[in-house]
Each structure stands twice: as structure tokens, then as C-alpha cells.
C-alpha positions in Angstrom: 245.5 -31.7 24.8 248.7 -31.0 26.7 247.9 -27.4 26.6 244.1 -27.9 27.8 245.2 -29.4 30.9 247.6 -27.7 32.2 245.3 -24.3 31.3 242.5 -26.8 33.5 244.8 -27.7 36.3 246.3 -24.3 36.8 243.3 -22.9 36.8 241.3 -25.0 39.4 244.6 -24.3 41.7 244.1 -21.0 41.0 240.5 -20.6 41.9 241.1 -22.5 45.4 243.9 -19.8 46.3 241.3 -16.8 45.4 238.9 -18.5 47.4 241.2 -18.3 50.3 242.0 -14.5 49.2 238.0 -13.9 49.3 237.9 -14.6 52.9 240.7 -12.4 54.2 240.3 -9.5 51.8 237.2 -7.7 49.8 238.8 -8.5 46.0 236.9 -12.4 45.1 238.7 -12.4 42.0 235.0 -14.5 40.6 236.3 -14.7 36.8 240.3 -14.9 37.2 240.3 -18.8 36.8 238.5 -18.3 33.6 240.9 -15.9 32.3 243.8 -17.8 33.5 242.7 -20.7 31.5 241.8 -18.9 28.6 245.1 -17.0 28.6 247.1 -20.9 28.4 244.6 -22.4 26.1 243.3 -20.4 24.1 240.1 -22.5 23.2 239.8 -23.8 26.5 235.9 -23.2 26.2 235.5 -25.9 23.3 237.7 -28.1 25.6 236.1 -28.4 28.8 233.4 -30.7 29.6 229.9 -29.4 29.6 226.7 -30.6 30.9 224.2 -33.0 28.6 222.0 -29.6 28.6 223.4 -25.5 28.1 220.9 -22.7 28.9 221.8 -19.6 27.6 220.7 -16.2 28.6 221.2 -12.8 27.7 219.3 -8.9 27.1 219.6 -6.0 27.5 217.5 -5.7 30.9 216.5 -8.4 32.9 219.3 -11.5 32.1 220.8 -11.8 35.7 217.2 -11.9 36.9 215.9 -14.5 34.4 219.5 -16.8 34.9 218.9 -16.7 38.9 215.7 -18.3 38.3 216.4 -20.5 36.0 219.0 -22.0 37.6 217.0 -22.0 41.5 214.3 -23.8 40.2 216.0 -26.3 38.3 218.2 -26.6 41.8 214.9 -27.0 43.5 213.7 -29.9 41.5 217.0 -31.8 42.2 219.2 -30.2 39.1 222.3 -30.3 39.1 223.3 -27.1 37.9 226.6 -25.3 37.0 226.3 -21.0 36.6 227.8 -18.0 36.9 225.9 -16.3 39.3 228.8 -15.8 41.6 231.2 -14.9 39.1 230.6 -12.4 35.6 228.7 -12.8 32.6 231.8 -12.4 29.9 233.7 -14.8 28.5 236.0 -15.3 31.1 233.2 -15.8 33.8 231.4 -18.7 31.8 235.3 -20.4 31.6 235.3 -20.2 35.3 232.3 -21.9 35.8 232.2 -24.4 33.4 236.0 -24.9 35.6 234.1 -25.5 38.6 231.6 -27.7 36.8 234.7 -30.6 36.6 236.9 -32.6 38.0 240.8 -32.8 37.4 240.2 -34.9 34.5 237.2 -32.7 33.1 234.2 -34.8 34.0 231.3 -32.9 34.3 229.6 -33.1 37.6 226.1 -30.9 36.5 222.9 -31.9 34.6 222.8 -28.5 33.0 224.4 -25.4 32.6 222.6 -21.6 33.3 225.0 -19.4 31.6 224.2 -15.5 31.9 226.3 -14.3 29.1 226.8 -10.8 28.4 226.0 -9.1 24.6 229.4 -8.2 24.0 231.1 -11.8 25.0 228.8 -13.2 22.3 231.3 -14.0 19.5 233.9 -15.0 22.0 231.6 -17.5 23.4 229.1 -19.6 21.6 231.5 -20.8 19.0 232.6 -22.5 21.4 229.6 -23.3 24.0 226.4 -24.4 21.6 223.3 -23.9 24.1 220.9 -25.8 23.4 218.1 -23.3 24.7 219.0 -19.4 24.5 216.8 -17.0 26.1 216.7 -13.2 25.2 214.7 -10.8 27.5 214.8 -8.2 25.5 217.1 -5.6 23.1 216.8 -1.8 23.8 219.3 0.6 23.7 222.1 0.4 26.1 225.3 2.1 27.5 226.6 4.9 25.0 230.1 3.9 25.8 229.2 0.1 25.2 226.4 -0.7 23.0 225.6 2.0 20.3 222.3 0.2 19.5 220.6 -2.4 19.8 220.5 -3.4 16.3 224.3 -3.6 16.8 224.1 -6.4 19.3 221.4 -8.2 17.3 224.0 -8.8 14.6 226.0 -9.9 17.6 223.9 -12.9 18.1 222.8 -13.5 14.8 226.1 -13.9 13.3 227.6 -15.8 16.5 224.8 -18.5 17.9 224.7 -22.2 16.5 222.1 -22.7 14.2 220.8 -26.1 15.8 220.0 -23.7 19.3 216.1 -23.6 20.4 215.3 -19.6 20.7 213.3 -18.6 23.6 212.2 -15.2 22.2 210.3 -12.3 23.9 207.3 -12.1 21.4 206.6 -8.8 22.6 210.1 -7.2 21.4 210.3 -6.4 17.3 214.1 -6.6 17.2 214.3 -10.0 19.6 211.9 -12.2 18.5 213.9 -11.6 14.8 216.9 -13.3 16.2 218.1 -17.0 14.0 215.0 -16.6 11.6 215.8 -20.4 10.9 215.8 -21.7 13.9 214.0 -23.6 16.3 212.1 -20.7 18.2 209.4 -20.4 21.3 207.6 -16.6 21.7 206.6 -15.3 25.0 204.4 -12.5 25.3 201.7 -10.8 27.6 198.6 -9.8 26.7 197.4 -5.4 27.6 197.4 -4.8 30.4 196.0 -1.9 32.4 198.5 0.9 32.1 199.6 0.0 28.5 199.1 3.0 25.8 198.7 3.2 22.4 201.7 4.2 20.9 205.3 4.5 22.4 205.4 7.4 25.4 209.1 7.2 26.1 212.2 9.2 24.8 213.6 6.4 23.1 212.1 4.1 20.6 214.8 2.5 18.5 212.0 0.2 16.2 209.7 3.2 14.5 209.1 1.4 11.4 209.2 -1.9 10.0 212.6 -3.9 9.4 211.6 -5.6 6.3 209.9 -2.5 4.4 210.8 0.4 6.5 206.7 1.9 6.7 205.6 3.4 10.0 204.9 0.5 12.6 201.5 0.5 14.6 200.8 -0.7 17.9 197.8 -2.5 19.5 199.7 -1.6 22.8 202.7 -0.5 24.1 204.1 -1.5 27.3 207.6 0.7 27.4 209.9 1.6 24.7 209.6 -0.3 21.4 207.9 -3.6 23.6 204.1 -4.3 22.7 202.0 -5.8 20.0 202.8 -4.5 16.5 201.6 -4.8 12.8 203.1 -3.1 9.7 199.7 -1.9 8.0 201.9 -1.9 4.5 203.7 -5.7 4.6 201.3 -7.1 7.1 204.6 -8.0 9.8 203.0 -8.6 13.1 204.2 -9.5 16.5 204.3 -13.9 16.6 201.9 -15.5 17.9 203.0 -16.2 21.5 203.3 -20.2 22.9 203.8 -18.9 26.3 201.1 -16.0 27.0 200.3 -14.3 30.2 196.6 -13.9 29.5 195.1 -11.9 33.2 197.0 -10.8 36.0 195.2 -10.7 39.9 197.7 -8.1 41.5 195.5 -8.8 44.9 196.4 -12.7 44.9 199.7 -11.6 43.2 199.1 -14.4 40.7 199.1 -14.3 36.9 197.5 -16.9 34.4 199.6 -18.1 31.2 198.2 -20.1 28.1 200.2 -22.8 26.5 198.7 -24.8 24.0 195.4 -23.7 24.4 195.8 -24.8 28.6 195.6 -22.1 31.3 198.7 -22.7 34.3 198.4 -20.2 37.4 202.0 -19.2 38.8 202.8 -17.0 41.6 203.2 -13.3 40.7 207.1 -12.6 41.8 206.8 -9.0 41.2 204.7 -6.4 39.1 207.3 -4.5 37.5 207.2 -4.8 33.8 210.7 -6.1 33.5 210.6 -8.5 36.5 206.9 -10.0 34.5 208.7 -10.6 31.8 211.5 -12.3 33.4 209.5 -14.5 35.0 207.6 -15.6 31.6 211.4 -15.6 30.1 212.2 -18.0 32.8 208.7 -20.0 32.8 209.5 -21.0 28.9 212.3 -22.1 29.0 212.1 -24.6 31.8 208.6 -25.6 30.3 210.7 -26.1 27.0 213.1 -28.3 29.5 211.1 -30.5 30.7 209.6 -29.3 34.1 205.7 -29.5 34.6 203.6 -26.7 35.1 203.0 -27.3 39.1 207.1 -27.9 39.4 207.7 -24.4 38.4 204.6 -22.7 40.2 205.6 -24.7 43.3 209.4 -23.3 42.8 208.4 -20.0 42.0 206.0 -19.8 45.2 209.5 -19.9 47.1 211.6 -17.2 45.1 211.6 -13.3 44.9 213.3 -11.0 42.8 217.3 -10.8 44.0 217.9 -8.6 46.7 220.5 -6.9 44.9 217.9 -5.8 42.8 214.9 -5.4 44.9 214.3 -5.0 48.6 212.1 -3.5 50.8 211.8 -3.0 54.5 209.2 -1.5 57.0 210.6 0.9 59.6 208.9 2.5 62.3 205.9 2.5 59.9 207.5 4.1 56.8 208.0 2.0 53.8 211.5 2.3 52.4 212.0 0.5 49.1 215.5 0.0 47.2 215.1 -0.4 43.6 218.1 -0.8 41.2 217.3 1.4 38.2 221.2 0.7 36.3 222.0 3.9 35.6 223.4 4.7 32.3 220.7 2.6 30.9 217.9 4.8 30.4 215.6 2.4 29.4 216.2 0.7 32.7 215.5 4.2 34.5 212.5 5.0 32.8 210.8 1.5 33.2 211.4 2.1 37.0 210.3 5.8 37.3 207.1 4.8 35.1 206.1 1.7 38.1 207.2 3.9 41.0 204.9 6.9 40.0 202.2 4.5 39.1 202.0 2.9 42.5 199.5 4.4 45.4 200.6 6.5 47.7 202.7 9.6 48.6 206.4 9.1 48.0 210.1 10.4 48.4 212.5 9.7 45.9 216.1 9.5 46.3 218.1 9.0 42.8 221.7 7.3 43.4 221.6 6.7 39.2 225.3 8.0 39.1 227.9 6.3 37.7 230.9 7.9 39.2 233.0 5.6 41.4 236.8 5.9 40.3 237.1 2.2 39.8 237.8 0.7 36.2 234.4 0.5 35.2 233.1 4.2 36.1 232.2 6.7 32.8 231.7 10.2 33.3 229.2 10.5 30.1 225.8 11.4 31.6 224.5 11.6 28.0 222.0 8.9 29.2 220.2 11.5 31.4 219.0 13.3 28.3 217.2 9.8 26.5 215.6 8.7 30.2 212.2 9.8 31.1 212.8 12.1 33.8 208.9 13.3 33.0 207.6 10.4 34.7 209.0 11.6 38.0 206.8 15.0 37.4 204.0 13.5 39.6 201.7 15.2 42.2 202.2 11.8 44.5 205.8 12.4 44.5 206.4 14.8 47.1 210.3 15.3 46.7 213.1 14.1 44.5 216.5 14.0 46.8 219.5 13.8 44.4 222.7 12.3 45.7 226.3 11.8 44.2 228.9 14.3 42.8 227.2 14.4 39.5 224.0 15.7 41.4 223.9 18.7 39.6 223.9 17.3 36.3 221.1 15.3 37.4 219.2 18.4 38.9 219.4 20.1 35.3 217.4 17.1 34.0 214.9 17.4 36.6 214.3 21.0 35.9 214.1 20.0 32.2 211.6 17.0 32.5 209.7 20.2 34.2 209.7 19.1 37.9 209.5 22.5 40.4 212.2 23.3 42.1 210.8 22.9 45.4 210.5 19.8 45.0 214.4 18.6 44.4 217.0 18.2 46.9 220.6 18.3 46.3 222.7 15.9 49.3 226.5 15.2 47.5 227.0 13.0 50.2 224.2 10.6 51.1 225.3 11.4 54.9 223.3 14.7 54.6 220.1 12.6 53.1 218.3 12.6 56.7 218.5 16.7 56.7 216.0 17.0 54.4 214.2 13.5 54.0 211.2 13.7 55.8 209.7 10.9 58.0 206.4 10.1 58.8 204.1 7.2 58.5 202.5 7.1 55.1 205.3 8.8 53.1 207.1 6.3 51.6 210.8 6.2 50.6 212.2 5.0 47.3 215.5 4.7 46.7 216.4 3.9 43.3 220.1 3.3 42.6 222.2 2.5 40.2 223.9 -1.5 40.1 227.3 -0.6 41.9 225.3 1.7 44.3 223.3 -1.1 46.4 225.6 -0.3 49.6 223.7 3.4 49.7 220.2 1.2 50.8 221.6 0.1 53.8 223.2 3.6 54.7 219.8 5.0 54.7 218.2 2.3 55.9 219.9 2.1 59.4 220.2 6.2 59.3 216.3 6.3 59.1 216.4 3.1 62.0 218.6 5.5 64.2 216.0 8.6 63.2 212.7 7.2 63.7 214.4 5.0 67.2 214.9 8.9 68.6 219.3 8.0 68.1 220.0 10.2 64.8 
């Protein structure tokens, strides 16, 4: 234990210094602890003490989302909870905040743990952290230069969580709701909606036919991608009957109604984005599964909205500008956001920061992603123009023209300084600007150059 200690003693020095650091200087440094103590100690993970409960959550799309809930409502019904919000979702991120979640002689000071652990830090962490819930918002294809497939992380977490972990599954999802066939499991799912087709409409759709006898799938409805109701018509292989079920939706009253166990609960509707619905279900089950009742979640929910970082949206001299984070390089991601922009009322302007072009350590240069995200959807008479910013613009342009979208239409600013020379303003149009995760700092750019526009400054 020699070695566990000093790895936990240097390490919570460690993270006090960085702290300091944070303040004076940009760099936070969030997972360094962690990988200090992993770097003495090896197994530090299966050392340090952990809360009497471990929450687990991961997918593709959607896991920081879910996590942030998780862990504010727990927080707001008088939880004691250790996370890594602040810090990252790999293996080094989850050391540095079990770190923080103990004293010098590794106590635990949390009632539970809401651990947002990425895909590929799977087999480096749950042999050693055994959640006792693990929720999965869904698997769809991801980064080329990261995750091939999605049936490659499935085997990720097949092969790496504890068998004795409750599985919080999206129902809705073929490939997820497969995950630990032997294990404890609880299915969330949402019943058609309005908008939902018939069979897949997007690019992608990774789950064609049927894992256990390989004949054409069919789908009741399809909400995006390979995520719906489905039944093999040759082995009879059907989506699982959901314990957690949004059943009707009042997008007026932003309120939805989900079954469980026959018993209809009303919660707040936090947004109606596809992904952020299904988040919030994700997020519903599990801390339904926990222990909460059904008016301690409403009531918590009634406080919370989706991260900024993620969402925001701002009313400025009577033109709506709206930031949504599409993660570029995810096309799935993309597409589900150009679908619910182009489906909302209204005339709009689009400005795409999707890039993913920073020289920094975690920039690629593969814009392959462009060619399996639905540009199409963006080929909508409501959509006035499609302002394109970012070196890589003209890559982006070509997919525009592709996916059919007139050239009128499509603006080309490499610098989002030259946005407001061809964004127009007036009350009515509305502005969307939907950026890529490291390219948040671009909404408040715009947003105070459109302040000092319409304020007669610009």
C-alpha cells in the first residue's frame, strides 16, 4: 500500500498547485492528478476509496449531458456526489475525481459517484471501478480517426463491464440495448412521435439487418440513424419492451409524460431536440432505478436546462441568435441537429463553425465526416443562407453544393470577423450558429458583433 499512498498524497499536492496554476494562467490541468497517480501506482483506481453507489455513463452522443444531470439532481436532493464534470471523461479524469472524493487517508467523503467515462477508457477503467448502474445513451458511428464503428466500442463494453452492473439501456438503439445480455438491465424508449418516418432517412445507418440472423430489419419508426422501433420479420427480434417510456409530448407546456409500471409521471420538457429527449429519459431511469421519487426528479428537473456549452440562446434587438454544438466530426451529431433546426418555424441563417482545425493536440485534418453527414437537411426553403466559416470552408462549401443547396445561398467568411458583411439582420430572421465542441468561443464573437450592429456601433 506503500505505493498507493504516496501515488494519493502526491497527487492531491499536486491538484492544489494546478489549482493555483488555473487562476493565474488559461492551462487547468483538470486530469493531471489522475495521471500522476496512475503513473506511481499503477492500479490506483482499484485502490482509492469509492462511494457506497457508482453511476456510470457513457455514448456515443449525449453522455456529458446525461452525467450533468445526473449528478445536479442527485446534488439537489442533498447527494453528495463526486464527478468529473470539471475535469475529462478518460481514465485519468475518473482517477482525479475519485482523488478529490478523499481525504489523506482515502475516506470517501460522497454518497455516489457520476462518472462520465469515455468509449475508449473502457477497458482501462471498469476493472477497476464496478458501477453499480451504467447508462448508455446511445452507439452510432463516431470519429473516423477514433472509433471505426460502433460495433467496435460495443465489444468495448461488453468485454470490459462487471457482470453484477444494472444496465440502463436506450431501448430504442438495436446495438445498445444488446449490451451484458446477462445482466441486470432497465430499457428506455419513446414512443412516434410526429416527425418520425418509416425507415432510416440519413446517410448512415450502421444496424441494416438483424445481429442474430443477418435478414433485413424493419422499422415501426425511425427517429434518426439506426434509433427507432425494430422487428426482424425472419427471427422475430424486436426492440424490448421499455420500463421507462415517454408516451405523449405537449411541446406548448414543454412537458412530456413517461409510463413506468403501468403509472403515468409528468416531467418538465428540458429541450426538444431528439438527443437532449433522450438524455433526459437516460437520466430519468437511472435515478428512478436509484431511489429518487417521481416528483424529486420533476421538481429538480423544473430547475435545470441543457449546458450552456451545449446550448444557448439569446434575444437581441429582436433577432433570435441560437448556439447549438453540433461536434463536428461526428456526423451523426450534425445531422441530428440540421434535421431539428430545419424543422423548427421560421426563417433562418445558418452559420456552420463544424471545423475541426485548431492546431492544438487534438485537431485532425480528415473531413471525411462531411461526406456521411446529412448536408441535405440544410436544403430547406426556410433557410435563407448557409455562412461557412473556418479555413476548411471550402471543403465544406463542396458539401453544400453536393447535398444540392444553390449557390446563392452559401457564404464563404475564413475568419468569423467578416460574418457581419454578409449576415443579415432583421427581426424575424433568426440566427443559428451551430459549432463544433472546441468552437463555443465563436457564439460570443457573434453575439456581441451583432450587439454592436443592431446598437448602430459596428
Amino acid at each position: 500500500m506503500f505505493k498507493f499512498y504516496l501515488a494519493l498524497w502526491v497527487a492531491k499536492f499536486s491538484s492544489v498547485i494546478f489549482k493555483i496554476l488555473a487562476k493565474v494562467s488559461s492551462r487547468k490541468g483538470t486530469n493531471l492528478p489522475g495521471q500522476l497517480a496512475l503513473n506511481i501506482c499503477p492500479d490506483f483506481l482499484s485502490k482509492v476509496g469509492k462511494p457506497e453507489k457508482i453511476i456510470a455513463v457513457t455514448g456515443t452522443n449525449g453522455k456529458t449531458t446525461t452525467a450533468n444531470f445526473v449528478s445536479n439532481i442527485l446534488e439537489d436532493n442533498g447527494k453528495k456526489v463526486i464527478n468529473n464534470r470539471a475535469g475529462s471523461n478518460i481514465a485519468s479524469g475518473v482517477a482525479t475525481a475519485l482523488l478529490g472524493g478523499v481525504g489523506l487517508f482515502n475516506k470517501t467523503k460522497g454518497d455516489v459517484a457520476v462518472l462520465e467515462v469515455d468509449e475508449r477508457s473502457a477497458p482501462r477503467v471498469f476493472p477497476y471501478v464496478h458501477p453499480d448502474y451504467f447508462v448508455i445513451t446511445n452507439l452510432l458511428r463516431d470519429t473516423t480517426n477514433r472509433e471505426p464503428h460502433p460495433h467496435f466500442v460495443f465489444d468495448l463494453f461488453d468485454k470490459s463491464l462487471p457482470d453484477t452492473t444494472t444496465m440502463v439501456l436506450n431501448g430504442d438503439d438495436i446495438l445498445a440495448s444488446r449490451l451484458k445480455k446477462n445482466n441486470k438491465r432497465l430499457y428506455y424508449g419513446i414512443d412516434s412521435l410526429k416527425g418520425d418516418r418509416d425507415s432510416s432517412f440519413n446517410i448512415i445507418n450502421d444496424m441494416k439487418v438483424c445481429p442474430e440472423c443477418f435478414a433485413p430489419l424493419e422499422y415501426s419508426h425511425v427517429r434518426y440513424n439506426h434509433i427507432g422501433k425494430f422487428r426482424c420479420p425472419s427471427c422475430g427480434l424486436s426492440s424490448p419492451e421499455a420500463d421507462f417510456r415517454v408516451t405523449d409530448i405537449d411541446y406548448e407546456k414543454h412537458t412530456m409524460v413517461v409510463k413506468q409500471n403501468g403509472t403515468d409521471a409528468v416531467y418538465p420538457l428540458v429541450s426538444e431536440s431528439s438527443f437532449h429527449l433522450y438524455d433526459e429519459l437516460a437520466a430519468i431511469a437511472v435515478l428512478r432505478a436509484y431511489g429518487l421519487t417521481d416528483k424529486q426528479v420533476s421538481g429538480s428537473f423544473s430547475k435545470l436546462k441543457v449546458l450552456e456549452s451545449r446550448y444557448r440562446e439569446d434575444i437581441i434587438g429582436g433577432v433570435k441568435v441560437v448556439a447549438h454544438m453540433a461536434k463536428g466530426q461526428t456526423a451523426p451529431a450534425c445531422s441530428v441537429v440540421f434535421d431539428h433546426v430545419r424543422s423548427l418555424e421560421g426563417k433562418k441563417e445558418i452559420v456552420l463553425a463544424i471545423e475541426d482545425a485548431h492546431k492544438n493536440i487534438h485537431s485532425s485534418e480528415n473531413m471525411a465526416f462531411l461526406y456521411d453527414t446529412d448536408f441535405e437537411f440544410l436544403n430547406d426553403d426556410d433557410i435563407e443562407k448557409i455562412i461557412v466559416v473556418g479555413v476548411r470552408a471550402h471543403d465544406i462549401l463542396c458539401r453544400l453544393l453536393l447535398a444540392g443547396i444553390p449557390a446563392e445561398k452559401i457564404k464563404v467568411c475564413p475568419s468569423e470577423d467578416d460574418i457581419l458583411d454578409v449576415i443579415e439582420l432583421r427581426e424575424g430572421l433568426d440566427v443559428y450558429i451551430l459549432y463544433e465542441v472546441y468552437q463555443i468561443v465563436i457564439y460570443d464573437k457573434i453575439k456581441a458583433a451583432i450587439k454592436r450592429a443592431m446598437e448602430g456601433n459596428g
